[in-house]
PDB file of N, H, CA, C and O in Angstrom:
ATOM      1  N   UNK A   1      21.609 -29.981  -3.516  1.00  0.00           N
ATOM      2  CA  UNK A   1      21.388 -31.125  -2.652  1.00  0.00           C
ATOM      3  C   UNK A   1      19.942 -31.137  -2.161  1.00  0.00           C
ATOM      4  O   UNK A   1      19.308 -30.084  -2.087  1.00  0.00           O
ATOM      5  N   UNK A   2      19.511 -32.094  -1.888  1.00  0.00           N
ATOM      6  H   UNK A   2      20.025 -32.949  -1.948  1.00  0.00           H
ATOM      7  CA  UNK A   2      17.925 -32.750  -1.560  1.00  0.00           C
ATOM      8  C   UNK A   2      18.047 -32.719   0.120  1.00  0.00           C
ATOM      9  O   UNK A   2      19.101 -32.892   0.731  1.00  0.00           O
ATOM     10  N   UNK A   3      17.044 -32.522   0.583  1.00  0.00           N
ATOM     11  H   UNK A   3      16.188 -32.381   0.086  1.00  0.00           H
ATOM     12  CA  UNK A   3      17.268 -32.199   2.027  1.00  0.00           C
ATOM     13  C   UNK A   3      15.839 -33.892   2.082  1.00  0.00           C
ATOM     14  O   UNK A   3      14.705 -34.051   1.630  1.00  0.00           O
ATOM     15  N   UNK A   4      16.726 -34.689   2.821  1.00  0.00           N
ATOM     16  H   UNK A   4      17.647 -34.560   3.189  1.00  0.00           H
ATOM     17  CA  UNK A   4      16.036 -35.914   3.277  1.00  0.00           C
ATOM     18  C   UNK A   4      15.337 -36.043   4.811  1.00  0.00           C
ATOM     19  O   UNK A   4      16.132 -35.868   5.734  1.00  0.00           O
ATOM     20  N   UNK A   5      14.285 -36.259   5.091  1.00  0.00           N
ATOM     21  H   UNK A   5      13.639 -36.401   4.341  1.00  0.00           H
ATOM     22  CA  UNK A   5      13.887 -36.218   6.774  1.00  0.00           C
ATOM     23  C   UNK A   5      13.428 -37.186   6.921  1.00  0.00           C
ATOM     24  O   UNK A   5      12.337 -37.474   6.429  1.00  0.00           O
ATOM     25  N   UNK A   6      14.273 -38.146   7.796  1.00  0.00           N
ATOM     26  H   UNK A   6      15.159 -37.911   8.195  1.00  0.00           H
ATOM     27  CA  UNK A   6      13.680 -39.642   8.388  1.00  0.00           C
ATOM     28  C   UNK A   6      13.353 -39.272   9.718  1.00  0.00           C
ATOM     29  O   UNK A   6      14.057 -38.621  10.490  1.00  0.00           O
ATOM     30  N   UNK A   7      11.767 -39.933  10.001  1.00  0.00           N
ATOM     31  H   UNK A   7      11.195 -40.462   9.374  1.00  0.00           H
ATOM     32  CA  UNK A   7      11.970 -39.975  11.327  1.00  0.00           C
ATOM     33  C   UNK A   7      12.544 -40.989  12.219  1.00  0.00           C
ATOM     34  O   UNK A   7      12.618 -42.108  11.710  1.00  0.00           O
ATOM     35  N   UNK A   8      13.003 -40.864  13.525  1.00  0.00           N
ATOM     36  H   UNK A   8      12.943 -39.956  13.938  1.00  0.00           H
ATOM     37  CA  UNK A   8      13.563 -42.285  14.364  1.00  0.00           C
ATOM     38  C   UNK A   8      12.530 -42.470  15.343  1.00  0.00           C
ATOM     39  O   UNK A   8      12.472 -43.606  15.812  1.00  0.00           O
ATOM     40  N   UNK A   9      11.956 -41.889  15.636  1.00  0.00           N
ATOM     41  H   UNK A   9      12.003 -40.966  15.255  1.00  0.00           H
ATOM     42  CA  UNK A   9      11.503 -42.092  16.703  1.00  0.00           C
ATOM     43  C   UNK A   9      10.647 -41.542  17.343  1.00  0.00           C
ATOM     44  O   UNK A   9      11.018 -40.372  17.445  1.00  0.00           O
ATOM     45  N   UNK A  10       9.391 -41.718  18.018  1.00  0.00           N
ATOM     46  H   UNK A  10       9.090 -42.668  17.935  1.00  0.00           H
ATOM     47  CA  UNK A  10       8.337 -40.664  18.463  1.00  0.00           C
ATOM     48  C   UNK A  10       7.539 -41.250  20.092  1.00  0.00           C
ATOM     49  O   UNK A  10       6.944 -42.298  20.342  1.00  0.00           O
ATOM     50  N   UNK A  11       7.892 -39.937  21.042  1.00  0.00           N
ATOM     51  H   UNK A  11       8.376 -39.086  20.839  1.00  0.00           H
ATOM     52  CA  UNK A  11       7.684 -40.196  22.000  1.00  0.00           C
ATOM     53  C   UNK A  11       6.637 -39.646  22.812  1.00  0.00           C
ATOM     54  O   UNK A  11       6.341 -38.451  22.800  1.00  0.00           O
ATOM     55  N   UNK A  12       6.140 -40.421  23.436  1.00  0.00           N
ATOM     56  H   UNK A  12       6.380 -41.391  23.445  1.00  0.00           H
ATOM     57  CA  UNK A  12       4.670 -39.755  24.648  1.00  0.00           C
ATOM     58  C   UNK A  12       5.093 -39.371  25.317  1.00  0.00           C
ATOM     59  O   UNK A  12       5.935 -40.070  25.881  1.00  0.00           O
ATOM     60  N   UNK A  13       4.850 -37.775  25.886  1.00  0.00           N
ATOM     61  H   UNK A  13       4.166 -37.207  25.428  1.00  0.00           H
ATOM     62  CA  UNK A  13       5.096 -37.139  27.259  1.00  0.00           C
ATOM     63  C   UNK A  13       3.840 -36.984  27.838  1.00  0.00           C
ATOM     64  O   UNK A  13       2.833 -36.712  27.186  1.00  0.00           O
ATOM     65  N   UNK A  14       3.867 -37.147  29.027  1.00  0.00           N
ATOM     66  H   UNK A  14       4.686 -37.368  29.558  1.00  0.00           H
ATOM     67  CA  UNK A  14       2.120 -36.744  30.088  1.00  0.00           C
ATOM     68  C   UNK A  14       2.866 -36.345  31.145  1.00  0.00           C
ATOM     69  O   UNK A  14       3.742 -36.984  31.729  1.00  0.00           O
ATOM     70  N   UNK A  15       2.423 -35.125  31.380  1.00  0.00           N
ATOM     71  H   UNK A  15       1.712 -34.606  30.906  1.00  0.00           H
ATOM     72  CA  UNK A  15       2.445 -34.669  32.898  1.00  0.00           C
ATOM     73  C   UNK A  15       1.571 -34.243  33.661  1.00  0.00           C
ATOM     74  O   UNK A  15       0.668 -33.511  33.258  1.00  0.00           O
ATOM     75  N   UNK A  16       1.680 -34.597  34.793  1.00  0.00           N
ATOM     76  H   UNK A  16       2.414 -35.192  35.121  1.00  0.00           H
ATOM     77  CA  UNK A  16       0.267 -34.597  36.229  1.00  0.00           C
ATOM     78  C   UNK A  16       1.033 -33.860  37.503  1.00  0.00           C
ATOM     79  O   UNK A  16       2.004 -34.186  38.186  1.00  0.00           O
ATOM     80  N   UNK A  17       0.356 -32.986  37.506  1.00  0.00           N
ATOM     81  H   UNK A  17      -0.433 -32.721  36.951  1.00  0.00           H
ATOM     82  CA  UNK A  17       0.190 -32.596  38.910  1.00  0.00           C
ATOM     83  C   UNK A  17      -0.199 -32.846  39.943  1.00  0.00           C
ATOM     84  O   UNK A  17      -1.360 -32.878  40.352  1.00  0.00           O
ATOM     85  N   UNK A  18       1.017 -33.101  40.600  1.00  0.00           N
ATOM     86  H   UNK A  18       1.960 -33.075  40.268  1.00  0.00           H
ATOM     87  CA  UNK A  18       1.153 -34.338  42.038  1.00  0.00           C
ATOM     88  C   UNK A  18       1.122 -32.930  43.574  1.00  0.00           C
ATOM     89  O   UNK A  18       1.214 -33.168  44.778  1.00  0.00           O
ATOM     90  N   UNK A  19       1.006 -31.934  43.074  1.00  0.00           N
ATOM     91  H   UNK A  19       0.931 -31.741  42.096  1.00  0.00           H
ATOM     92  CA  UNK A  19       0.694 -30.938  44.313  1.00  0.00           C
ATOM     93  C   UNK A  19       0.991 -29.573  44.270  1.00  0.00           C
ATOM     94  O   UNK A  19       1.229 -29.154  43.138  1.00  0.00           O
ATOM     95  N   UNK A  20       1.039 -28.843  45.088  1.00  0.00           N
ATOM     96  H   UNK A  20       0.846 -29.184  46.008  1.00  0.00           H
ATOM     97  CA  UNK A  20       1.141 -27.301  45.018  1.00  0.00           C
ATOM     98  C   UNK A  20       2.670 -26.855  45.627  1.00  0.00           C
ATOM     99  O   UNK A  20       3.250 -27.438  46.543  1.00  0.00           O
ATOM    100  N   UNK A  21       3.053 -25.946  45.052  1.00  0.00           N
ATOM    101  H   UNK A  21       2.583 -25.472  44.307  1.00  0.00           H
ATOM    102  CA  UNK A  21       3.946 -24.756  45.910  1.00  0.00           C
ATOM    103  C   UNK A  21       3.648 -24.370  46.892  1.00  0.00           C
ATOM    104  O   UNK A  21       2.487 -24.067  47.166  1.00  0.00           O
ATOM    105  N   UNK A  22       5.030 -24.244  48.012  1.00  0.00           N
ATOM    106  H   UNK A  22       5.973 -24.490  47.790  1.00  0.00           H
ATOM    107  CA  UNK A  22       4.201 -23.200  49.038  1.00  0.00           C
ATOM    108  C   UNK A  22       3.635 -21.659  48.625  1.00  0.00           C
ATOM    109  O   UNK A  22       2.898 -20.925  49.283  1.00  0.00           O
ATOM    110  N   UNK A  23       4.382 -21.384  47.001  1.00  0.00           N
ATOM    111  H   UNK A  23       4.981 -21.980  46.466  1.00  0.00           H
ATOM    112  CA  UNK A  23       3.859 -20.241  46.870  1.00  0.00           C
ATOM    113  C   UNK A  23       2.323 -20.542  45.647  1.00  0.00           C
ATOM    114  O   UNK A  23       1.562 -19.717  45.140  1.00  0.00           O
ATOM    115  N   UNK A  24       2.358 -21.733  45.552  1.00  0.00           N
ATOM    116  H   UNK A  24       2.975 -22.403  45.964  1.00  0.00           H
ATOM    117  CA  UNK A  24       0.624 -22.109  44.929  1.00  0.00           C
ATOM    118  C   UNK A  24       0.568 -22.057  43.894  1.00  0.00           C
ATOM    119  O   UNK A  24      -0.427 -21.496  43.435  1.00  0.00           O
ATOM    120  N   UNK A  25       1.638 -22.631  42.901  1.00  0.00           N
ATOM    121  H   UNK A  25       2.446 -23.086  43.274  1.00  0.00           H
ATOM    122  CA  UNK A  25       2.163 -22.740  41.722  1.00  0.00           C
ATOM    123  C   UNK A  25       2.223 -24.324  41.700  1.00  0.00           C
ATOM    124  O   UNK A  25       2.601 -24.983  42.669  1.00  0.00           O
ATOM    125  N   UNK A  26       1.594 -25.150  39.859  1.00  0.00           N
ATOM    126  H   UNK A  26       1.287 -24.615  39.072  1.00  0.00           H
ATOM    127  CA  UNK A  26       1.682 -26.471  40.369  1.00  0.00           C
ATOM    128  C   UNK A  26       2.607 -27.151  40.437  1.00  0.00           C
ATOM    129  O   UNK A  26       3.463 -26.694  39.680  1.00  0.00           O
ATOM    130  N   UNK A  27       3.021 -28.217  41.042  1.00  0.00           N
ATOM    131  H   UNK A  27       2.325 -28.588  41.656  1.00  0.00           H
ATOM    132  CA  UNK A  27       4.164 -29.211  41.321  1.00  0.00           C
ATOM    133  C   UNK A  27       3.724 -30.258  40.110  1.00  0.00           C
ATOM    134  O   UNK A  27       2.582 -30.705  40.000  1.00  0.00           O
ATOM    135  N   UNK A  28       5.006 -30.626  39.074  1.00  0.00           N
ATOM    136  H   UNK A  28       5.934 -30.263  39.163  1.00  0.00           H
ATOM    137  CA  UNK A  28       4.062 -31.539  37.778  1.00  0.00           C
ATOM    138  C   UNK A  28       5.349 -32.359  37.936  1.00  0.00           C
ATOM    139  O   UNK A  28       6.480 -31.992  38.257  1.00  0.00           O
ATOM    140  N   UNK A  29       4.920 -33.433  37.656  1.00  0.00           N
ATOM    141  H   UNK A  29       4.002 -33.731  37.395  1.00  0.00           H
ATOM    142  CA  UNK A  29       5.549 -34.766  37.239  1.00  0.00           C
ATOM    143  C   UNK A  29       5.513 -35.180  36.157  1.00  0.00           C
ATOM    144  O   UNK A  29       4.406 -35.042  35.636  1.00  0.00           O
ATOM    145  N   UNK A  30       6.399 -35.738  35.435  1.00  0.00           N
ATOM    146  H   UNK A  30       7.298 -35.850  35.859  1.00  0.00           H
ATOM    147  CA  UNK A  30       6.699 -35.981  33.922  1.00  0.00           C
ATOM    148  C   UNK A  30       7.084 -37.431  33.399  1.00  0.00           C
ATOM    149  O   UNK A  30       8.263 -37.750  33.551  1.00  0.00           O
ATOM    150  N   UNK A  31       6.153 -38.426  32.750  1.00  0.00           N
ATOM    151  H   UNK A  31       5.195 -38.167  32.627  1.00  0.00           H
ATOM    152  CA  UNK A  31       5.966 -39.846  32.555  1.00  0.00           C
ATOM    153  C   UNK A  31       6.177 -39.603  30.508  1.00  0.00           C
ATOM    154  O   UNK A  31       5.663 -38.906  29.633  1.00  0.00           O
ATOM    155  N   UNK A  32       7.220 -40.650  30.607  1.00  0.00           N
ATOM    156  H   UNK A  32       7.638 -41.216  31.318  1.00  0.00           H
ATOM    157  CA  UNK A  32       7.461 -40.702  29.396  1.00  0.00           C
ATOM    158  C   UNK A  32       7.490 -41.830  28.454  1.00  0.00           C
ATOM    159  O   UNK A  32       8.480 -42.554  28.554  1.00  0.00           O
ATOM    160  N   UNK A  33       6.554 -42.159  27.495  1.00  0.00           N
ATOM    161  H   UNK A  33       5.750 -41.571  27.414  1.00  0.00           H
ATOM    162  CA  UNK A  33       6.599 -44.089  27.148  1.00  0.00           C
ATOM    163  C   UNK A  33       6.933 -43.766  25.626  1.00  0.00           C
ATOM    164  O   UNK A  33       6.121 -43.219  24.880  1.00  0.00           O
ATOM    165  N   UNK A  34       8.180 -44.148  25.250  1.00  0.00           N
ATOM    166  H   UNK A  34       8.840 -44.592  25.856  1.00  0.00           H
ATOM    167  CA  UNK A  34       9.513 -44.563  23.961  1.00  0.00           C
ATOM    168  C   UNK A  34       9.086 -45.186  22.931  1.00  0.00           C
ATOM    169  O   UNK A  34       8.080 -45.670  23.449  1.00  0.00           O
ATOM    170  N   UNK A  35       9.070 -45.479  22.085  1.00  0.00           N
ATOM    171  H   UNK A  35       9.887 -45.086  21.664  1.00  0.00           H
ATOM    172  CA  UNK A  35       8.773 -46.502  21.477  1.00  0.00           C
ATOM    173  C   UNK A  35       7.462 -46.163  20.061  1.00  0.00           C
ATOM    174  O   UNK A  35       7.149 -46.857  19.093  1.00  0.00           O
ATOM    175  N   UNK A  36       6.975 -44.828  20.519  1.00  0.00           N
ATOM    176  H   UNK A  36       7.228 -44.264  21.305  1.00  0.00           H
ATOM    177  CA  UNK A  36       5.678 -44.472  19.740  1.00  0.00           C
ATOM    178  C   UNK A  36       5.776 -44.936  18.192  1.00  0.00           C
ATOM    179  O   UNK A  36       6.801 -44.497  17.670  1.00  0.00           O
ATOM    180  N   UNK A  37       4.972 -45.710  17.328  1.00  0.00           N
ATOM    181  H   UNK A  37       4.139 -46.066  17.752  1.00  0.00           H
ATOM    182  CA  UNK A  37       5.241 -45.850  16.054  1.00  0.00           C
ATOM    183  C   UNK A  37       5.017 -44.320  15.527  1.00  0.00           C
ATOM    184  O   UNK A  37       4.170 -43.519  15.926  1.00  0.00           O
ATOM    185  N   UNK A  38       5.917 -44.156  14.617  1.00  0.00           N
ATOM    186  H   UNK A  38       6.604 -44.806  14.294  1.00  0.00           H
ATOM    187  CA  UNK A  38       6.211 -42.570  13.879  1.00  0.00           C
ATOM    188  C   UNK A  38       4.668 -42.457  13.191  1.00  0.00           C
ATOM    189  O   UNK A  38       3.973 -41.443  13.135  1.00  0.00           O
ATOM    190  N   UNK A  39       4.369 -43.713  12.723  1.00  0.00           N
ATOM    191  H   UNK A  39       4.934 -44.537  12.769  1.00  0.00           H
ATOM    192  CA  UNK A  39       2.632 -43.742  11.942  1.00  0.00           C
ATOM    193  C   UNK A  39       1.674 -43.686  12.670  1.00  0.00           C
ATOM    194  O   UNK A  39       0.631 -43.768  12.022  1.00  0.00           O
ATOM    195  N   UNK A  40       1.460 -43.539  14.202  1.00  0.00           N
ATOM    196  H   UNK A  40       2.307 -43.473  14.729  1.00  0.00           H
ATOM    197  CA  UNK A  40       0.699 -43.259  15.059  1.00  0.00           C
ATOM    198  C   UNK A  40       0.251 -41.944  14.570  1.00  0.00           C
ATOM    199  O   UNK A  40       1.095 -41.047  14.565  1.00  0.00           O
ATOM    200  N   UNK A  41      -1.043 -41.661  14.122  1.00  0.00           N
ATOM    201  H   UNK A  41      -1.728 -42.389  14.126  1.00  0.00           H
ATOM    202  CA  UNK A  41      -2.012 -40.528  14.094  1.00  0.00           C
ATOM    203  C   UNK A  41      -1.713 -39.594  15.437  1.00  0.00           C
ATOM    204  O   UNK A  41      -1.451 -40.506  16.221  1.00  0.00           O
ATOM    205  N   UNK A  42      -1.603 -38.587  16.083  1.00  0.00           N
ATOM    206  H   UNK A  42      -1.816 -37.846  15.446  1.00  0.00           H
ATOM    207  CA  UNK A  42      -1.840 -38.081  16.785  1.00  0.00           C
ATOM    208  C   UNK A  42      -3.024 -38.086  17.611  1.00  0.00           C
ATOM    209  O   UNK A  42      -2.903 -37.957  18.829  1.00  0.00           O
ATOM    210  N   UNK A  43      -4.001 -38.203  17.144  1.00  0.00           N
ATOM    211  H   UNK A  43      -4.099 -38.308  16.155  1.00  0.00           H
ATOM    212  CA  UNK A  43      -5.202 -38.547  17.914  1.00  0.00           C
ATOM    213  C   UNK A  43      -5.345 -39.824  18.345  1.00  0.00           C
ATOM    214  O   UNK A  43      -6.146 -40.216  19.193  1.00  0.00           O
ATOM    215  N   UNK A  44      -4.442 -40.549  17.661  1.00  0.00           N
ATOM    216  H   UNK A  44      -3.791 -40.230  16.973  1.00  0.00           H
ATOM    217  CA  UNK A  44      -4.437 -42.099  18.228  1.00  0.00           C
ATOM    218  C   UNK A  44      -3.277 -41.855  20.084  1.00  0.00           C
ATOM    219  O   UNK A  44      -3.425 -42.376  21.189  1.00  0.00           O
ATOM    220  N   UNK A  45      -2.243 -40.839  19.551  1.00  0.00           N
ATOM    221  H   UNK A  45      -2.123 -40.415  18.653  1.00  0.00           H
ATOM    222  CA  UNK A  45      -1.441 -40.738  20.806  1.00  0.00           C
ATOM    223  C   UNK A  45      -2.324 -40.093  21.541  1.00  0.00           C
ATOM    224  O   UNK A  45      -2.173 -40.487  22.698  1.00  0.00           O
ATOM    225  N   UNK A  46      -3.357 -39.131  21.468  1.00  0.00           N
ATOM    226  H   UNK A  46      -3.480 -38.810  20.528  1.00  0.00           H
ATOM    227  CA  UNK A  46      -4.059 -38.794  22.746  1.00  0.00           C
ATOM    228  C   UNK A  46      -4.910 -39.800  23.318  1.00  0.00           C
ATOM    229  O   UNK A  46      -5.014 -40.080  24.512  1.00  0.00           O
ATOM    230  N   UNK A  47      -5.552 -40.349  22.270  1.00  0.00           N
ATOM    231  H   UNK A  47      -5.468 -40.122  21.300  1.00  0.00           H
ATOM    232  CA  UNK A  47      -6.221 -41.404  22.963  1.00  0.00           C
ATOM    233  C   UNK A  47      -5.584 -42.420  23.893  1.00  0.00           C
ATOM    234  O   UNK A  47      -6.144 -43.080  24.768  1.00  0.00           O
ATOM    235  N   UNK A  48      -4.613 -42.420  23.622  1.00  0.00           N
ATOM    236  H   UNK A  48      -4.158 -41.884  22.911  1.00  0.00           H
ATOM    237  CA  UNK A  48      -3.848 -43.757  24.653  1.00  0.00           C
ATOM    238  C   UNK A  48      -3.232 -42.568  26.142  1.00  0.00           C
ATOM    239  O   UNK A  48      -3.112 -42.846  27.336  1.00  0.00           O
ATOM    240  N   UNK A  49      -3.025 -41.572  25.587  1.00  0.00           N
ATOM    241  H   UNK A  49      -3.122 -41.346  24.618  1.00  0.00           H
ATOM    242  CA  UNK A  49      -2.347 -40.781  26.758  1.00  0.00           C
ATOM    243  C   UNK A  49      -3.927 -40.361  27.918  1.00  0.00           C
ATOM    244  O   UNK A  49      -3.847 -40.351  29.146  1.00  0.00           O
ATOM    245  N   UNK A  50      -4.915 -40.131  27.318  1.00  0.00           N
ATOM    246  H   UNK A  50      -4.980 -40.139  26.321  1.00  0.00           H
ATOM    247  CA  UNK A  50      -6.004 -39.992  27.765  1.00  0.00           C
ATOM    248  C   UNK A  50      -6.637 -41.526  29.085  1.00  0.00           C
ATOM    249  O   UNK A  50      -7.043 -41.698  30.234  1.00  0.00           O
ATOM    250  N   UNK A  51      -6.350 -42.155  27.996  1.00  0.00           N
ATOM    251  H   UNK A  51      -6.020 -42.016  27.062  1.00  0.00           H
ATOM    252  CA  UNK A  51      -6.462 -43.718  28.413  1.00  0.00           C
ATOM    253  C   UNK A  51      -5.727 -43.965  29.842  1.00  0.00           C
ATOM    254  O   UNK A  51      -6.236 -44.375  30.885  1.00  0.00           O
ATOM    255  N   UNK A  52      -3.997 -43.489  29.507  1.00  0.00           N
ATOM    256  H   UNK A  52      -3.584 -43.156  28.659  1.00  0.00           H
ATOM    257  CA  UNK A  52      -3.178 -44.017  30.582  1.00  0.00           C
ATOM    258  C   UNK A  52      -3.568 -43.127  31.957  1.00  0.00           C
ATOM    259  O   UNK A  52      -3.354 -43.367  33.145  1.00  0.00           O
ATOM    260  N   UNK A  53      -4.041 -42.322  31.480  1.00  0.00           N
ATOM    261  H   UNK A  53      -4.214 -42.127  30.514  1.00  0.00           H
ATOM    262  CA  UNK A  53      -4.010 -41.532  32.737  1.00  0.00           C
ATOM    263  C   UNK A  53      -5.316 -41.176  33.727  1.00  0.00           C
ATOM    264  O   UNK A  53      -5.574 -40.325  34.578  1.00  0.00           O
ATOM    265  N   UNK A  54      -6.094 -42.506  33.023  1.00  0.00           N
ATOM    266  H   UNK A  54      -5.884 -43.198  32.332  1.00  0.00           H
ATOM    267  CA  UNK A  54      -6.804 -43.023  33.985  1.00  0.00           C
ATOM    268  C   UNK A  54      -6.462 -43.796  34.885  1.00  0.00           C
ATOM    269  O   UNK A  54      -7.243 -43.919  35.829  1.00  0.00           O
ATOM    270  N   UNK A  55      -5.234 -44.540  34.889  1.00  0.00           N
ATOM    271  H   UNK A  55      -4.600 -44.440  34.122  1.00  0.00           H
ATOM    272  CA  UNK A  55      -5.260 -45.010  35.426  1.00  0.00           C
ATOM    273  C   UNK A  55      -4.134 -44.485  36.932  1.00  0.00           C
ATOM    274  O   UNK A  55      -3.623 -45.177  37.813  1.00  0.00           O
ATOM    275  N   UNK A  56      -4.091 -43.019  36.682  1.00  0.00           N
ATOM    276  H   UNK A  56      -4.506 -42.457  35.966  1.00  0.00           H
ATOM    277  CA  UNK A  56      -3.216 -42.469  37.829  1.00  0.00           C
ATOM    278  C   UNK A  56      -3.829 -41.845  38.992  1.00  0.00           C
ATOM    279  O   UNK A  56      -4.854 -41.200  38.771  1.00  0.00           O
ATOM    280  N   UNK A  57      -3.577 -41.884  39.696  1.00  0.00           N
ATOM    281  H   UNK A  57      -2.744 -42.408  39.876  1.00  0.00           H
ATOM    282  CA  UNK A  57      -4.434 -40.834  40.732  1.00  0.00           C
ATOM    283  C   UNK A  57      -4.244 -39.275  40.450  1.00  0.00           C
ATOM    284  O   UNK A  57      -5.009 -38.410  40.876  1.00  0.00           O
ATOM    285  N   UNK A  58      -3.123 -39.045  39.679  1.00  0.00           N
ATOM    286  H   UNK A  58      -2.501 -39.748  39.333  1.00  0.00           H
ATOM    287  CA  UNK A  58      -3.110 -36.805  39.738  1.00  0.00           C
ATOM    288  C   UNK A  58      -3.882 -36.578  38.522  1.00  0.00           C
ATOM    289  O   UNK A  58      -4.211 -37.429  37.696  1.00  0.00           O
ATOM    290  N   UNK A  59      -4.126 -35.346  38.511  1.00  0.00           N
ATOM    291  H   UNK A  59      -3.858 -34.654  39.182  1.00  0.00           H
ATOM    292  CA  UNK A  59      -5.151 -34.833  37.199  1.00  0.00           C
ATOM    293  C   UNK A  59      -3.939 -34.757  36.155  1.00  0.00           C
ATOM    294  O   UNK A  59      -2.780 -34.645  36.554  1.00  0.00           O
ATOM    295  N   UNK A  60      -4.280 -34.827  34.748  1.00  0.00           N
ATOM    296  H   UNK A  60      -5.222 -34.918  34.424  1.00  0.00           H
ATOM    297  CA  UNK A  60      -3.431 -34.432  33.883  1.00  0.00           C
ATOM    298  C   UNK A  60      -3.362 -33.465  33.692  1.00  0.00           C
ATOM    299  O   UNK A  60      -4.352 -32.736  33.747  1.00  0.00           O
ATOM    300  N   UNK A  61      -1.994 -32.968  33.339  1.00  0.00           N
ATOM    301  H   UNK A  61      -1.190 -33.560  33.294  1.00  0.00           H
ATOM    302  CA  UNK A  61      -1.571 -31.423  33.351  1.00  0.00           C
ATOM    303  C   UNK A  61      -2.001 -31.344  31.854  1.00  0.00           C
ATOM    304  O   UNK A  61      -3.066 -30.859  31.470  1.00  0.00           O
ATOM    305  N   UNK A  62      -0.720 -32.058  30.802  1.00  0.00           N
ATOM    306  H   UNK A  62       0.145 -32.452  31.115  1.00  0.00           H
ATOM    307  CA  UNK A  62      -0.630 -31.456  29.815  1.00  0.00           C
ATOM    308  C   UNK A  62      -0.088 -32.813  28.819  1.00  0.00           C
ATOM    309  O   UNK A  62       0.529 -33.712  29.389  1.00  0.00           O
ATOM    310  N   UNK A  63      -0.334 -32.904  27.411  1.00  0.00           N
ATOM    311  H   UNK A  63      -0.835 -32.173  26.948  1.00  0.00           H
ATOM    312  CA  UNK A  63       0.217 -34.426  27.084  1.00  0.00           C
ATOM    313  C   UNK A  63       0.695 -33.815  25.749  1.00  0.00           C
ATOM    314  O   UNK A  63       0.088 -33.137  24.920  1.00  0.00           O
ATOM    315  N   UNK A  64       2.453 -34.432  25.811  1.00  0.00           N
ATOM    316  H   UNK A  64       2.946 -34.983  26.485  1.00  0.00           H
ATOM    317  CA  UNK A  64       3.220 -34.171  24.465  1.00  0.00           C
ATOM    318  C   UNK A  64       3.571 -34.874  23.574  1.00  0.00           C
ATOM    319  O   UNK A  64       3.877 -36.021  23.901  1.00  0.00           O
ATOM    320  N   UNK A  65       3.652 -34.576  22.417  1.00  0.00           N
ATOM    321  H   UNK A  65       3.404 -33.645  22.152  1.00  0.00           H
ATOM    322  CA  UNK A  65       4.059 -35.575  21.467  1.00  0.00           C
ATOM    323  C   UNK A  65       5.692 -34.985  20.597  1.00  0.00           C
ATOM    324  O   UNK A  65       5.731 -33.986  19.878  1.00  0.00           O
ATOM    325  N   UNK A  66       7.171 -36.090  20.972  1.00  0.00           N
ATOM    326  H   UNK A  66       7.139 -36.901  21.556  1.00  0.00           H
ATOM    327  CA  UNK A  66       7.938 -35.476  20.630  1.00  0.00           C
ATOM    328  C   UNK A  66       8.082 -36.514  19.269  1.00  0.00           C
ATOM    329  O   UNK A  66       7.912 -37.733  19.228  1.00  0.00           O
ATOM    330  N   UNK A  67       8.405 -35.704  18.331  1.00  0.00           N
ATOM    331  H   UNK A  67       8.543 -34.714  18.363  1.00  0.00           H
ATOM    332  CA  UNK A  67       8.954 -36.741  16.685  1.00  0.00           C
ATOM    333  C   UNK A  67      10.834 -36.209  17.111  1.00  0.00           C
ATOM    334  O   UNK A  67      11.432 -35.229  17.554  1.00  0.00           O
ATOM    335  N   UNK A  68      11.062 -37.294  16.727  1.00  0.00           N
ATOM    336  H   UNK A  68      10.576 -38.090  16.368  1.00  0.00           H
ATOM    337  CA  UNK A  68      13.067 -36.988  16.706  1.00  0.00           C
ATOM    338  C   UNK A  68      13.046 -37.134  14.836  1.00  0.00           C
ATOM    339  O   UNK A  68      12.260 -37.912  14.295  1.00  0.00           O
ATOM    340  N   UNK A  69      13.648 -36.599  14.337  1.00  0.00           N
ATOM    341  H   UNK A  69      14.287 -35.967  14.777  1.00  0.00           H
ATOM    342  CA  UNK A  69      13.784 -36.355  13.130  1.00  0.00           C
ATOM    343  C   UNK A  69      15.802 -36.581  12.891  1.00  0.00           C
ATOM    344  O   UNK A  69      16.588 -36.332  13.805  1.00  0.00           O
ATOM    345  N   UNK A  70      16.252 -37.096  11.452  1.00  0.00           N
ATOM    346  H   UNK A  70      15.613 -37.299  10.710  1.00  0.00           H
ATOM    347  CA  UNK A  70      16.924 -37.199  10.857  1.00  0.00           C
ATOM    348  C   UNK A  70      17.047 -36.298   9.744  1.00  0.00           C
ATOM    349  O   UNK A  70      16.273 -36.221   8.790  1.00  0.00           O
ATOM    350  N   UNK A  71      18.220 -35.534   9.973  1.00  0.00           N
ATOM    351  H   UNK A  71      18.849 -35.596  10.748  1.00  0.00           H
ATOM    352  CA  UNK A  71      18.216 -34.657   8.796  1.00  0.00           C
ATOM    353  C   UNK A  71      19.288 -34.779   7.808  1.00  0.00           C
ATOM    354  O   UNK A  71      20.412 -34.375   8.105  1.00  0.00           O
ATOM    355  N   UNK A  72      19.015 -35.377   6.480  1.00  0.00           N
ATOM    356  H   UNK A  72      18.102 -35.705   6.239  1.00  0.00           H
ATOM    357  CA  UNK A  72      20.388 -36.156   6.097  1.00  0.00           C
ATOM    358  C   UNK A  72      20.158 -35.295   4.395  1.00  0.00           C
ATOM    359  O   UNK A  72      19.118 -34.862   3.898  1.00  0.00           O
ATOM    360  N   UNK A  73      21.865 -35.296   3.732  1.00  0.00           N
ATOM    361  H   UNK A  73      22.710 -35.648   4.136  1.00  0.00           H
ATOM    362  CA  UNK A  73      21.265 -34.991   2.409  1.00  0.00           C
ATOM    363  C   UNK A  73      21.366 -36.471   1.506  1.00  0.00           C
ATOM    364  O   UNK A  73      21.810 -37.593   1.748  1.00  0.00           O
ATOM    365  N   UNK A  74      20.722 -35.840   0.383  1.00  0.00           N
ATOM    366  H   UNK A  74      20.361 -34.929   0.186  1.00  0.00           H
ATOM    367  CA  UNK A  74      20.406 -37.241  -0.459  1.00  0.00           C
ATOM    368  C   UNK A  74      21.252 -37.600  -1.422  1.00  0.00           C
ATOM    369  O   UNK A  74      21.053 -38.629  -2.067  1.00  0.00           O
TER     370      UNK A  74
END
């Protein structure tokens, strides 16, 4: 059997740190936008995650890129 991989779907994660611990560890918040075309370059998703998060007031922590994958045989 042929091992087939569709993707469905690819999503932007960004998270910002909105404050501290009382023990001084950061407090992060997690913004997530659906919809990513699977043919989006990766550097095209930083650029827009870079982009969006100008327009927030917290610093960016960290920015993810999830692919959901289909694993079907052929």
């Amino acid at each position: 059997m042929t091992l087939v991989v569709n993707t469905l779907d690819s999503v932007l994660a960004t998270r910002y740190q909105t404050g501290t611990t009382a023990g001084g560890g950061p407090v992060l918040k997690q913004k997530s936008l659906t919809g990513v075309k699977a043919t989006a370059t990766d550097q095209d998703v930083y650029d827009v995650a870079v982009a969006l998060s100008s327009l927030v007031d917290y610093p960016l922590a960290d920015i993810r890129r999830l692919n959901i994958f289909e694993l079907a045989d052929e």
